[in-house]
Residue frames relative to the residue before (quaternion, step in Angstrom):
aa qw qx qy qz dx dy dz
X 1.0000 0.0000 0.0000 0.0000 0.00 0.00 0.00
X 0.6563 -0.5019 0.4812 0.2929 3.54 -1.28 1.09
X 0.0009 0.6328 -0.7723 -0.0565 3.93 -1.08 0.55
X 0.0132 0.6478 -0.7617 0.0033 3.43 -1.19 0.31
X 0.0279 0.6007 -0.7981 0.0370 3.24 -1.80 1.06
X 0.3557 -0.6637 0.6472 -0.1184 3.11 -1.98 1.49
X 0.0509 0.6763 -0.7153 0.1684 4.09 -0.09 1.68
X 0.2319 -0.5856 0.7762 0.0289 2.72 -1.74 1.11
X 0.1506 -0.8464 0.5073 0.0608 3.94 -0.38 1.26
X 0.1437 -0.8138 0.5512 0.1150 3.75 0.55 0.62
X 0.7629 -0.4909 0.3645 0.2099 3.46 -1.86 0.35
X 0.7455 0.4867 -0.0858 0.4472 2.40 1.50 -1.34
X 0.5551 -0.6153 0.2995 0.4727 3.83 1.53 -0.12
X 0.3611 0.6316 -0.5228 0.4442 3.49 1.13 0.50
X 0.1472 -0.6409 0.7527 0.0334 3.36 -1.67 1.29
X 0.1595 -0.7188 0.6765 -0.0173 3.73 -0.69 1.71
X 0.2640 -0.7450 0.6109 0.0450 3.27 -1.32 0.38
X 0.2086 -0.8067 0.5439 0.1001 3.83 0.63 1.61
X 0.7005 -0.4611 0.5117 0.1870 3.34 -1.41 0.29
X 0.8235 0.2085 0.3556 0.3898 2.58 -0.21 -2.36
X 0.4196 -0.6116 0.5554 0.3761 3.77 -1.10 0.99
X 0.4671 0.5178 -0.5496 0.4600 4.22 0.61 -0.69
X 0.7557 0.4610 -0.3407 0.3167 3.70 -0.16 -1.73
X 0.7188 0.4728 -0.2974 0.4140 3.46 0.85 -1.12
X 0.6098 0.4965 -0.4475 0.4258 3.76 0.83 -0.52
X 0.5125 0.7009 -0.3042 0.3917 3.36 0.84 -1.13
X 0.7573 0.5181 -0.1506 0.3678 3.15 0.25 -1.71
X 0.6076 0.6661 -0.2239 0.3701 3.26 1.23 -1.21
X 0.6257 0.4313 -0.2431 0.6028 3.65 1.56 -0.55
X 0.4679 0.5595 -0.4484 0.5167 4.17 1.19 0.14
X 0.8307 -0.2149 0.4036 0.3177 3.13 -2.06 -0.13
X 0.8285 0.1633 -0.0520 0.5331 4.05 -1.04 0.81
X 0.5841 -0.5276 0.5396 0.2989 3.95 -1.13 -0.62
X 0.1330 -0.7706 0.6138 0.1083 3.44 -1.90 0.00
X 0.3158 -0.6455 0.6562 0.2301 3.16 -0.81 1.58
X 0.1688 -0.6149 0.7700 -0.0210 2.70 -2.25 0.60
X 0.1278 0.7710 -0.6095 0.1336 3.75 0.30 1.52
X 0.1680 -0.6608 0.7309 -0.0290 3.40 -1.14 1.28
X 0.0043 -0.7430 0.6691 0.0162 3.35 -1.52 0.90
X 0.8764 0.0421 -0.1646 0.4506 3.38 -0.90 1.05
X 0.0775 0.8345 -0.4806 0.2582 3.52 1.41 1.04
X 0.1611 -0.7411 0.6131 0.2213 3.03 -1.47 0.62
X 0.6710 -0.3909 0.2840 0.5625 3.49 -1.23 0.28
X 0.6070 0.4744 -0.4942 0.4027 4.52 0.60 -0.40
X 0.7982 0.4419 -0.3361 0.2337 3.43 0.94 -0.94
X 0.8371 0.3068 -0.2615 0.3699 2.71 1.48 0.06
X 0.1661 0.7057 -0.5853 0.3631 3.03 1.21 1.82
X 0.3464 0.7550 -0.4438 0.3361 3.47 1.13 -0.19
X 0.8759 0.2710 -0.1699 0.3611 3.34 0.27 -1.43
X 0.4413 0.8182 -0.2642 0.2570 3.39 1.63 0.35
X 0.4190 0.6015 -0.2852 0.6175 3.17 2.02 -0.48
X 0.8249 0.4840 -0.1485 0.2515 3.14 -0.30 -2.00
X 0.7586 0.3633 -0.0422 0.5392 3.20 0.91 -1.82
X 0.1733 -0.6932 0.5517 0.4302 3.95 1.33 -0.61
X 0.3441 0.7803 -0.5156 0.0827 3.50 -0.47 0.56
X 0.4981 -0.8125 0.1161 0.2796 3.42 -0.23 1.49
X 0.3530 -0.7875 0.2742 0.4242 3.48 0.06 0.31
X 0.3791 0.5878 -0.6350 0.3279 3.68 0.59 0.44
X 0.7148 0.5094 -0.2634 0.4003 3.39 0.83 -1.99
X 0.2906 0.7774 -0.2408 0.5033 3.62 1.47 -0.09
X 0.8210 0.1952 -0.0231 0.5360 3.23 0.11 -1.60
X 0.5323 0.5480 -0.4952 0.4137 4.20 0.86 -0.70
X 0.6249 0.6310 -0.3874 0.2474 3.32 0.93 -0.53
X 0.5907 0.4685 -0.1525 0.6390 3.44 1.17 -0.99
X 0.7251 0.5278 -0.3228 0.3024 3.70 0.54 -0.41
X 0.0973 -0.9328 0.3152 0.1451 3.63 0.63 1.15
X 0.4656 0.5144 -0.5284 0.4893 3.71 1.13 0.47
X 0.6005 0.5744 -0.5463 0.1050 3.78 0.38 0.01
X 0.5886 -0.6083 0.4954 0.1953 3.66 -1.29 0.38
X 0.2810 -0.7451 0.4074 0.4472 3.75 -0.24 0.55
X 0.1571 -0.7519 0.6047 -0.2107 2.96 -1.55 1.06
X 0.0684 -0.8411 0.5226 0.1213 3.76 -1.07 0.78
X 0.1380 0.8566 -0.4972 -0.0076 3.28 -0.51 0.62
X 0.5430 -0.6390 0.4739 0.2688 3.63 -1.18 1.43
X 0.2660 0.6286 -0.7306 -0.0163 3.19 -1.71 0.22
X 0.8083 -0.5179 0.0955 0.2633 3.62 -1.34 1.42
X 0.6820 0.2269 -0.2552 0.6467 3.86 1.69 -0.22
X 0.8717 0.0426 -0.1277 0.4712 3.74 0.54 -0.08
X 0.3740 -0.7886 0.4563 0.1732 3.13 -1.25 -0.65
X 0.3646 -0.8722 0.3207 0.0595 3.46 0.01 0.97
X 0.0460 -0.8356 0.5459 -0.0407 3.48 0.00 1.33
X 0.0067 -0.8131 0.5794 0.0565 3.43 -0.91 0.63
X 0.0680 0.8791 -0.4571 0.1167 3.20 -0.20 1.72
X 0.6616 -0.6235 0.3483 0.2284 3.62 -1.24 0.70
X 0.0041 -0.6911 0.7182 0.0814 4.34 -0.75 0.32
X 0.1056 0.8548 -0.5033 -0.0694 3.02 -0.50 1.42
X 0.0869 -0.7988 0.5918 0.0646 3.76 -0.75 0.59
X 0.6832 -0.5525 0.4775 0.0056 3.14 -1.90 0.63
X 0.0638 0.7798 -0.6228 0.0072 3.56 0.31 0.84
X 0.7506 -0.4817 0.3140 0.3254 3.92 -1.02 -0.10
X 0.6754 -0.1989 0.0556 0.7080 3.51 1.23 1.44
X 0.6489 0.5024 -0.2902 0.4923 3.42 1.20 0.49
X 0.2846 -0.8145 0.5018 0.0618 3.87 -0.42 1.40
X 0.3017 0.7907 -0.5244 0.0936 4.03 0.07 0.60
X 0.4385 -0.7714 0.4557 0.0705 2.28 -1.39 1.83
X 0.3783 -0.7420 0.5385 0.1278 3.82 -0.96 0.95
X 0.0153 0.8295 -0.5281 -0.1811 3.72 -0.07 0.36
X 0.2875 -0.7524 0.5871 -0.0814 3.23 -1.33 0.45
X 0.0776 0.8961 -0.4368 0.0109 3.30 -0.23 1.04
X 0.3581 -0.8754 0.3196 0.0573 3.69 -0.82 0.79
X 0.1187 0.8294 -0.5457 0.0145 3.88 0.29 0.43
X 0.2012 0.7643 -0.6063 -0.0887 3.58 -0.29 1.11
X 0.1043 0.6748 -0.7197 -0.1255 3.41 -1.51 -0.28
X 0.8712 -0.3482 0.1586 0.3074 2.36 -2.31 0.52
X 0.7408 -0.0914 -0.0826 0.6603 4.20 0.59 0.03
X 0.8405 0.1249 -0.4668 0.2452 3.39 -0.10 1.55
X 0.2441 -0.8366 0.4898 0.0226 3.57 -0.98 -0.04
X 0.2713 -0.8301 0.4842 -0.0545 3.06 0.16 1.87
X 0.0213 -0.8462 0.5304 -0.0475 3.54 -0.35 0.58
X 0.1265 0.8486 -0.4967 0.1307 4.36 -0.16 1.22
X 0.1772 0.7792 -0.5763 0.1712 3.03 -0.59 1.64
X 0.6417 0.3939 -0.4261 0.5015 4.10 -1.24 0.34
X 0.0279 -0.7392 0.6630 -0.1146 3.67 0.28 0.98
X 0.8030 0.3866 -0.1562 0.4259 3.27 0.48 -1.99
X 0.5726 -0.5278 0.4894 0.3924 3.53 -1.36 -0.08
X 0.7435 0.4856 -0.2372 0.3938 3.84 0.79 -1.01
X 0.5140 0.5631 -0.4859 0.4275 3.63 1.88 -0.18
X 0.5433 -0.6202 0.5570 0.1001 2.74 -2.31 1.01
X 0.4096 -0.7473 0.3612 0.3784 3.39 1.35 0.17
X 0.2400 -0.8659 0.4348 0.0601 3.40 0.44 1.16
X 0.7997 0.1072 -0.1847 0.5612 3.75 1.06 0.05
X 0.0948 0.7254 -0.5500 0.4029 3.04 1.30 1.35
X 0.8194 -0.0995 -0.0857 0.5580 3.98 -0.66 1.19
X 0.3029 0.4571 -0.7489 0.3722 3.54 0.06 1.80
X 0.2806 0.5857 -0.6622 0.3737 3.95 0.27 1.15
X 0.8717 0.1539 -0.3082 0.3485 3.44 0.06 -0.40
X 0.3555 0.7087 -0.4589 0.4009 3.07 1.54 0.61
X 0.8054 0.3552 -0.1693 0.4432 3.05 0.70 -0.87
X 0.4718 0.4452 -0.4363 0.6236 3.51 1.11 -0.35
X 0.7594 0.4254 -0.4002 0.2865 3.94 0.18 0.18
X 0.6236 0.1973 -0.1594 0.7394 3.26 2.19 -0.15
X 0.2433 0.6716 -0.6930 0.0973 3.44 0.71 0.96
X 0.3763 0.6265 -0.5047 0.4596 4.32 0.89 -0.05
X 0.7951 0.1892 -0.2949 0.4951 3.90 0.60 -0.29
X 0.6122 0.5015 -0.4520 0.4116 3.37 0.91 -0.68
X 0.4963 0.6824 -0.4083 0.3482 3.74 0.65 -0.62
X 0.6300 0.4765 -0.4148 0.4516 3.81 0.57 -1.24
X 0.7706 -0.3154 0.3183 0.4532 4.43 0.55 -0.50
X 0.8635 -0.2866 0.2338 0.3428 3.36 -2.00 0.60
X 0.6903 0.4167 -0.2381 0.5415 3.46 0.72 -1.38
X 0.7398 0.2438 -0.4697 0.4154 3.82 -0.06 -0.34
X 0.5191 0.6883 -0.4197 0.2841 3.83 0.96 0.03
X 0.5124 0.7034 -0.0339 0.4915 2.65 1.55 -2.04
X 0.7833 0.3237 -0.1770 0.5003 3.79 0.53 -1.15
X 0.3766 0.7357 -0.3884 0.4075 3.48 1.54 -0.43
X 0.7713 0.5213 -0.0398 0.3629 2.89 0.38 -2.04
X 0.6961 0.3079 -0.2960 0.5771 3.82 0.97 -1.37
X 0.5546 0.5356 -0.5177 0.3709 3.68 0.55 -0.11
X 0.8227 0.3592 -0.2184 0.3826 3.64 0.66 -0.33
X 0.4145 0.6504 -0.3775 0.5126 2.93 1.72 0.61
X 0.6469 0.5007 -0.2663 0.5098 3.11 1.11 -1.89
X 0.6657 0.5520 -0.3704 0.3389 3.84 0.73 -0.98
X 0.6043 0.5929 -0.2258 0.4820 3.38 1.05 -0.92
X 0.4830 0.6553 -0.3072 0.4928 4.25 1.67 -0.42
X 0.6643 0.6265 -0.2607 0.3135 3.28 1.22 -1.19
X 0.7160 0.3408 -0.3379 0.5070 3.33 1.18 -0.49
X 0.1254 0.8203 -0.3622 0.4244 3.10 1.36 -0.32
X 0.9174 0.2744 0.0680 0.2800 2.94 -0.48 -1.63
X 0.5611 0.6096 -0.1352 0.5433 2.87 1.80 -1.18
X 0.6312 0.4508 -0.2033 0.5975 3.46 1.16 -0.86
X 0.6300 0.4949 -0.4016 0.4438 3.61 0.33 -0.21
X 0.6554 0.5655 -0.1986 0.4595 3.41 1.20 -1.19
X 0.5547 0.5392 -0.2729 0.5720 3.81 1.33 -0.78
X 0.7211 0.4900 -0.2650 0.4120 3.55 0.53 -1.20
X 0.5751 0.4373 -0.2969 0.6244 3.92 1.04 -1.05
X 0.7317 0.4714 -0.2691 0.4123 4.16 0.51 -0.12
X 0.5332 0.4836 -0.2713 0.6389 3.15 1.61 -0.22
X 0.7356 0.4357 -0.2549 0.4517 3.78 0.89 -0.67
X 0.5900 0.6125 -0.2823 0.4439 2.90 1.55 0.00
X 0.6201 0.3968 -0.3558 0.5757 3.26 0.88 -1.35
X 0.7381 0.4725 -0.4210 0.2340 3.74 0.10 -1.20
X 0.6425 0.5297 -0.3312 0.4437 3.76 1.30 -0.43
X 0.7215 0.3605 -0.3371 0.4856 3.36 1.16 -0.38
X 0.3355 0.7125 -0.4052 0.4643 3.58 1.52 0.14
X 0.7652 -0.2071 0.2663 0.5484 3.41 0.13 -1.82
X 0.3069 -0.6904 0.6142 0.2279 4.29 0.14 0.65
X 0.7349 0.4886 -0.3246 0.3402 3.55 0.18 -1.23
X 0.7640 0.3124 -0.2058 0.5257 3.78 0.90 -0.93
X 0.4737 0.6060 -0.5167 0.3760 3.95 1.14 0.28
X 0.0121 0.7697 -0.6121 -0.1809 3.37 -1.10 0.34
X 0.7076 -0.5837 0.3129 0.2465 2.48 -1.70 1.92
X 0.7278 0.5899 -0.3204 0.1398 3.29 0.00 -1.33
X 0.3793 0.7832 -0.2853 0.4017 3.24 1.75 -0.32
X 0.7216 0.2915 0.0022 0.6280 3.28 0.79 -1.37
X 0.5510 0.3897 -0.5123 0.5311 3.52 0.93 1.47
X 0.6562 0.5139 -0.3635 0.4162 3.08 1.54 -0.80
X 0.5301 0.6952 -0.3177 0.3670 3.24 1.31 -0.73
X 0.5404 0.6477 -0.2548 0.4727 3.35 0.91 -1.67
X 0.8662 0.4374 -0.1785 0.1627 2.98 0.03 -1.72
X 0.3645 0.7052 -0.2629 0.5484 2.90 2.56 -1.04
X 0.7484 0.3361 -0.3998 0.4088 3.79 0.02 -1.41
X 0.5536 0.6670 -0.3932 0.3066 3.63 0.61 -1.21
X 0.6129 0.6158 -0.2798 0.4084 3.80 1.54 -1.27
X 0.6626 0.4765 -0.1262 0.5639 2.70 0.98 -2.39
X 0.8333 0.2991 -0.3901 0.2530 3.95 -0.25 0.49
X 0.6439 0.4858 -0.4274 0.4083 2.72 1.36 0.15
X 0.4337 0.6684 -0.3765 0.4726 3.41 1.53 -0.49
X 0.6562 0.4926 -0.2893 0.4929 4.04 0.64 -1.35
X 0.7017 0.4495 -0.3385 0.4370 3.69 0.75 -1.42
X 0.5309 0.6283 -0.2192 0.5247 3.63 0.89 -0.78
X 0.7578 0.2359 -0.2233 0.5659 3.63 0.18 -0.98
X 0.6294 0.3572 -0.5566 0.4080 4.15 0.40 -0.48
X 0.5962 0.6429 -0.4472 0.1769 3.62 0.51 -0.54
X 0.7182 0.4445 -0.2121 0.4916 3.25 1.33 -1.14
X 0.4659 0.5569 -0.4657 0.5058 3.90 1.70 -0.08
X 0.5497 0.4796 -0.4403 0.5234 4.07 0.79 -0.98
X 0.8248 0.3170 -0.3296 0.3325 3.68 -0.41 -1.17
X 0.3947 0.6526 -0.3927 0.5139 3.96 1.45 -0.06
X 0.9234 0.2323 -0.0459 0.3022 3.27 0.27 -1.67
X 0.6188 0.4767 -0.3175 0.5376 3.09 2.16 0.77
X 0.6347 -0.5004 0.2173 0.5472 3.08 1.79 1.06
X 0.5161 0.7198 -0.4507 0.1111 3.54 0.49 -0.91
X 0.5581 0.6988 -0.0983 0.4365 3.46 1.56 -0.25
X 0.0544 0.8567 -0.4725 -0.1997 3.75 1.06 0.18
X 0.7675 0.3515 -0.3441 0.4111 3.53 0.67 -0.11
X 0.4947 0.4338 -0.5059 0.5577 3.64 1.08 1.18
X 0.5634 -0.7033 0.4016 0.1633 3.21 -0.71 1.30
X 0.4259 -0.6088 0.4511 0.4944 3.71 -0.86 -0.57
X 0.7398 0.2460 -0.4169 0.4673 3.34 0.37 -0.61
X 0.6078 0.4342 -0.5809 0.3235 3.92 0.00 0.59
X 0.1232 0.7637 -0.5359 0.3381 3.62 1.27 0.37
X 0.9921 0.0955 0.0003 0.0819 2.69 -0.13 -1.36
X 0.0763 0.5674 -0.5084 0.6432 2.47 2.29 1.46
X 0.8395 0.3451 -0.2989 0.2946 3.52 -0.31 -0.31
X 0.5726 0.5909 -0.2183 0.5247 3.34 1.69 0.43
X 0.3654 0.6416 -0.3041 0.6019 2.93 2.20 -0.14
X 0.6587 0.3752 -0.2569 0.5994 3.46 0.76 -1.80
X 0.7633 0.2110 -0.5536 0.2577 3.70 -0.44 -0.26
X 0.2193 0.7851 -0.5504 0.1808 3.97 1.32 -0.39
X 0.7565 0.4613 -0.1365 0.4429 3.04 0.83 -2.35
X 0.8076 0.2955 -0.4092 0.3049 2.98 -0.28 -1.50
X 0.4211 0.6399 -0.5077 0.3942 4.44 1.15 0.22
X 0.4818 0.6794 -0.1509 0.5325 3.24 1.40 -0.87
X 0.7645 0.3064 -0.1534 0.5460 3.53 0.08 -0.49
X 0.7185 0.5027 -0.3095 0.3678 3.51 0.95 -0.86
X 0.3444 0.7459 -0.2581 0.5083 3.12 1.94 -0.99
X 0.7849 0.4408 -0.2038 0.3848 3.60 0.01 -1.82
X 0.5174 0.6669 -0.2694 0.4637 3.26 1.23 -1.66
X 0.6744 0.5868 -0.1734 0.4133 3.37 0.29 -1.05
X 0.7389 0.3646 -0.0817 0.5608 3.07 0.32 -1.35
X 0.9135 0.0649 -0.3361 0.2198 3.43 0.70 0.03
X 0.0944 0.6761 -0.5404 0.4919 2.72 1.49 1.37
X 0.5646 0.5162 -0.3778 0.5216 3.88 0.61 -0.67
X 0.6830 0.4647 -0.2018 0.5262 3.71 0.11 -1.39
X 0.7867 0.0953 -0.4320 0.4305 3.48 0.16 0.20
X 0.5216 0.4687 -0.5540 0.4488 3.65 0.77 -0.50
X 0.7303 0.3955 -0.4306 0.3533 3.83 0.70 0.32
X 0.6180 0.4367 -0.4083 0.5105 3.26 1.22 0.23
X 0.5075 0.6611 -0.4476 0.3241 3.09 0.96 0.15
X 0.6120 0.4757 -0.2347 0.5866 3.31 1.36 -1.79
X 0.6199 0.4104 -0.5101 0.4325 4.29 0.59 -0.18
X 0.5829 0.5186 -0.5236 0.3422 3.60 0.38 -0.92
X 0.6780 0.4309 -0.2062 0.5587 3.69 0.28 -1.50
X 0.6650 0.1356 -0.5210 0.5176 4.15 -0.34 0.27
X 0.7458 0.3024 -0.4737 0.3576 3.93 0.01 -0.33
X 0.7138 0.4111 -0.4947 0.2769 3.63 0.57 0.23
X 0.3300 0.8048 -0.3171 0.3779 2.97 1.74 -0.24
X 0.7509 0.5416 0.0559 0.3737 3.13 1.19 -1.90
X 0.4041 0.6366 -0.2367 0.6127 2.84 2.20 -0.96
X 0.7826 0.4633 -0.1327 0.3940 3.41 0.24 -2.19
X 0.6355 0.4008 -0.3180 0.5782 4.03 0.85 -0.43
X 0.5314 0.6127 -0.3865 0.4391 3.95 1.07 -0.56
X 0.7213 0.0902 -0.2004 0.6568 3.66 0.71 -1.24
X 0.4033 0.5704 -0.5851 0.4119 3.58 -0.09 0.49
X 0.6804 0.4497 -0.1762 0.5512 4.09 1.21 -0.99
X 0.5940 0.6048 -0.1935 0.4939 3.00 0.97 -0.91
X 0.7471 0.3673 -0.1217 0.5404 3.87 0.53 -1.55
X 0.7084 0.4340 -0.4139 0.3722 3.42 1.41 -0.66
X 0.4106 0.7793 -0.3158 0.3525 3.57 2.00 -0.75
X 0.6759 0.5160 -0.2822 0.4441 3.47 1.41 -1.66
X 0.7977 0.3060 -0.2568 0.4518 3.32 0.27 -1.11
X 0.4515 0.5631 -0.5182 0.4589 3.94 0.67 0.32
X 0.7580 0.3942 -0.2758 0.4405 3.85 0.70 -1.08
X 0.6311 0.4657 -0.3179 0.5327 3.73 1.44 -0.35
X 0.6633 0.3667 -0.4688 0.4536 3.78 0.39 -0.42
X 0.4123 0.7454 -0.3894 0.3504 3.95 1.51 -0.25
X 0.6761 0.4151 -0.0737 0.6043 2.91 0.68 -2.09
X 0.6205 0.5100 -0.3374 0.4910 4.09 0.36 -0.67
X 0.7155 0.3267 -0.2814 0.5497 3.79 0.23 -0.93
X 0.3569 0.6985 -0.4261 0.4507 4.36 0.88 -0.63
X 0.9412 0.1074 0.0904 0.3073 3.06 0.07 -2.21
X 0.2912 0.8264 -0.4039 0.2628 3.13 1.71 0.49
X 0.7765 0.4314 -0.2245 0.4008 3.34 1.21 -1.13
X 0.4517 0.5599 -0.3941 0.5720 3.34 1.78 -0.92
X 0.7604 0.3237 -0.4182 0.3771 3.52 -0.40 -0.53
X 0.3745 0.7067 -0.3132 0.5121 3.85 0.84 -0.13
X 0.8289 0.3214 -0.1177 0.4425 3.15 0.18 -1.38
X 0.7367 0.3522 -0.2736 0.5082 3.21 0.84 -1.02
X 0.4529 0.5949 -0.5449 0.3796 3.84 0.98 -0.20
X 0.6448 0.4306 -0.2902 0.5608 3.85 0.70 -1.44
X 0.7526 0.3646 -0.3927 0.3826 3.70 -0.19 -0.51
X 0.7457 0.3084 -0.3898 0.4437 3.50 0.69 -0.15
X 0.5500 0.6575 -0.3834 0.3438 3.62 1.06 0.01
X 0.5071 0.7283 -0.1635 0.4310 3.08 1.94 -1.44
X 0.2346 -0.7092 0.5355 0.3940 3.77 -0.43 0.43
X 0.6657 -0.6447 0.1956 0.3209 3.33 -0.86 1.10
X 0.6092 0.5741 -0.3693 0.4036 3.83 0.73 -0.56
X 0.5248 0.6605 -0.3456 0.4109 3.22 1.35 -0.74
X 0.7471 0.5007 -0.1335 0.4163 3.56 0.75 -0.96
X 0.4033 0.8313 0.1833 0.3357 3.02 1.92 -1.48
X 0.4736 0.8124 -0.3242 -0.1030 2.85 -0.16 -2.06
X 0.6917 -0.3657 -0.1790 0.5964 2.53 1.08 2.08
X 0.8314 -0.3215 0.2699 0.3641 3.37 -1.66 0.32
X 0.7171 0.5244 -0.1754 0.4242 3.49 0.47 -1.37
X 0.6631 0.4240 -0.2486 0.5645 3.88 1.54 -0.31
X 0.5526 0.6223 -0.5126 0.2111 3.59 1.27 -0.54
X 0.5261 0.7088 -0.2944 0.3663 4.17 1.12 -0.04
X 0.6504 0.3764 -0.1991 0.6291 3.14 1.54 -0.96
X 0.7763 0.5003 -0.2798 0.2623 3.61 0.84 -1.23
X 0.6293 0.5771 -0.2966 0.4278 3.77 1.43 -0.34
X 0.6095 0.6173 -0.2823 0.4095 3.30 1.18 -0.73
X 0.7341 0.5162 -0.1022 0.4291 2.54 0.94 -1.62
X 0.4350 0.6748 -0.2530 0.5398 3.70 1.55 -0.68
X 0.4645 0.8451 0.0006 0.2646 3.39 0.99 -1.13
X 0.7684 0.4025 0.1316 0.4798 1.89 -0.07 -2.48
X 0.7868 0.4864 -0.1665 0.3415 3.48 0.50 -1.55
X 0.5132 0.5784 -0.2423 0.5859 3.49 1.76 -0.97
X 0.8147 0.2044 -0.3637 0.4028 3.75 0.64 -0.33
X 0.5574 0.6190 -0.4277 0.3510 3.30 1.44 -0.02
X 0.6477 0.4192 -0.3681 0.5189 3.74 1.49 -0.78
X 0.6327 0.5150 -0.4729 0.3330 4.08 0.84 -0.02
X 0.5030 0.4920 -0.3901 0.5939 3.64 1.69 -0.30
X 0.6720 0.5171 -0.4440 0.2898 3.78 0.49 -0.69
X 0.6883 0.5534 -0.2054 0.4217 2.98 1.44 -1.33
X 0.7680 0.2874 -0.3652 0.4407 3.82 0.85 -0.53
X 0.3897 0.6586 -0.5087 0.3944 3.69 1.37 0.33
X 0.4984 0.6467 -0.2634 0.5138 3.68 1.42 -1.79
X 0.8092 0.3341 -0.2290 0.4257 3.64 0.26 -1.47
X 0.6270 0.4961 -0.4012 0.4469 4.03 0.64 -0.02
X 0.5622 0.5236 -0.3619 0.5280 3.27 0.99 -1.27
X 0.4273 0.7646 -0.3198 0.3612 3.83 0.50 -0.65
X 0.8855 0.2554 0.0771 0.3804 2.63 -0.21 -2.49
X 0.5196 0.5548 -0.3830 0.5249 3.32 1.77 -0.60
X 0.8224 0.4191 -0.3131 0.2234 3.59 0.25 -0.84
X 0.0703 -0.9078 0.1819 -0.3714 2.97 2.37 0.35
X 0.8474 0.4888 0.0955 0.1842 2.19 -0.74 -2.33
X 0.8120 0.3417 -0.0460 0.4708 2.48 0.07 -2.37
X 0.5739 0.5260 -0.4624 0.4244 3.84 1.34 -0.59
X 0.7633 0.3885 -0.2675 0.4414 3.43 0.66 -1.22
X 0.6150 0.4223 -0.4233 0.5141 4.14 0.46 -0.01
């Protein structure tokens, strides 16, 4: 359900609270300006202010339109800013929009489109009733009020993003085999958001703070160069950790790699020491298969030899298993020495 709230901002530093969308147009021709903050509006509620306020209906509709990008764009009584609240779910980037109509005595202001927003300028009342001495001078120092506590509200944001790429870290240099990758796509995919939103939002702070705005004063400029200080700041970070994971990315893959060539040595170690012991006893087993199949005199030659003939059997089985792993070093030595 629509929420609408109606301020009447006087010269004098008085914050009024209008009823009514009549009271607030009205008002709008009195002493000072009049916010106009809609939350969770649809595109009917906020044909309302199209008459009164002339506002155009495209800029109208961008409002409701959640794939837009932030963006400013002139038209002959105001100007339309479309700017991001961003926040931090657990490996999860969501974007808040915000939307802006100021002119010269008013300042429309639409956010919570979606169901899952957190209302991102939900309790800047006592913000401003604490700097109602600046908000008083007009729209633009209101207006900057407002993205300044958005932009402030990025910081953990950001901060949290930075914790999360540290946690993927220790846990990959912990144990590669039990990390899961996909983490550090979701991440990625987060910074990839978070910069284009920042790259997007300093642009419209540059064209603000090079006048480009007629209804942002000069000397609130440079409140709003503060906001782009940060939000350069953040892009910076953004950066940088987008690096940090496309490097933990290239570590996961060389240490599992490294893992994967470890038991690969290992599995090749096992079956090197069994075809050893296998190739040893190929012939002994041979021999003794035929001798024990053999009826026994045969082997023998006759009862009176079976004393000399078993030992000696023996004897010969351990002399051809020493022949055979002598046969099998000489081998592996000459190997070597070919291949070093």
């Amino acid at each position: 359900m629509a929420k609408r709230e109606f301020y009447h901002i006087a010269t004098g530093g008085n914050l009024e609270k209008i009823a009514t969308l009549e009271g607030a147009t009205s008002a709008i021709k009195d002493d000072g300006y009049v916010w106009f903050n809609y939350t969770k509006a649809s595109r009917e509620d906020l044909a309302e202010l199209s008459a009164p306020l002339g506002l155009h209906p495209l800029s109208l509709e961008d409002c409701t339109d959640e794939t837009q990008v932030p963006k400013m764009d002139e038209f002959p009584n105001y100007t339309f800013i479309v700017f991001n609240a961003l926040r931090y779910d657990p490996e999860e980037l969501v974007s808040d929009e915000v939307d802006f109509f100021i002119g010269s005595n008013f300042l429309v202001t639409v956010s919570g489109y979606a169901d899952y927003t957190r209302f991102p300028i939900e309790g800047i009342i006592p913000v401003i009733e604490r700097n109602i001495s600046a908000v008083k001078k007009g729209p633009a120092w209101l207006m900057h009020l407002i993205i300044d506590y958005m932009v402030d509200n990025m910081a953990d944001m950001v901060e949290q993003s930075e914790v999360d790429i540290d946690h993927a870290e220790e846990e990959i240099l912990d144990s590669p085999s039990d990390f899961d990758p996909s983490r550090l796509t979701y991440l990625r995919r987060n910074l990839l958001s978070l910069r284009k939103s920042l790259f997007y939002e300093r642009e419209i702070l540059i064209k603000i703070s090079r006048n480009d705005c007629e209804f942002v004063p000069d000397k609130a400029t440079v409140h709003y160069r503060d906001i782009f200080d940060h939000i350069s700041n953040f892009l910076e970070m953004t950066e940088s950790n987008r690096d940090n994971v496309t490097s933990l990315m290239e570590l996961y893959a060389s240490m599992l790699n490294n893992k994967m060539a470890r038991d690969s040595n290992e599995t090749n170690a096992t079956v090197r020491r069994l075809t050893f012991i296998t190739t040893i006893f190929m012939p002994l087993t041979l021999l003794a298969g035929i001798f024990g199949m053999s009826e026994w005199t045969v082997m023998t030659g006759g009862e009176e030899n079976i004393r000399q003939s078993y030992p000696l059997f023996a004897i010969i089985m351990v002399v051809i298993g020493l022949g055979s792993y002598l046969f099998i070093r000489w081998l592996e030595w000459r190997d070597r020495k070919r291949s070093g």
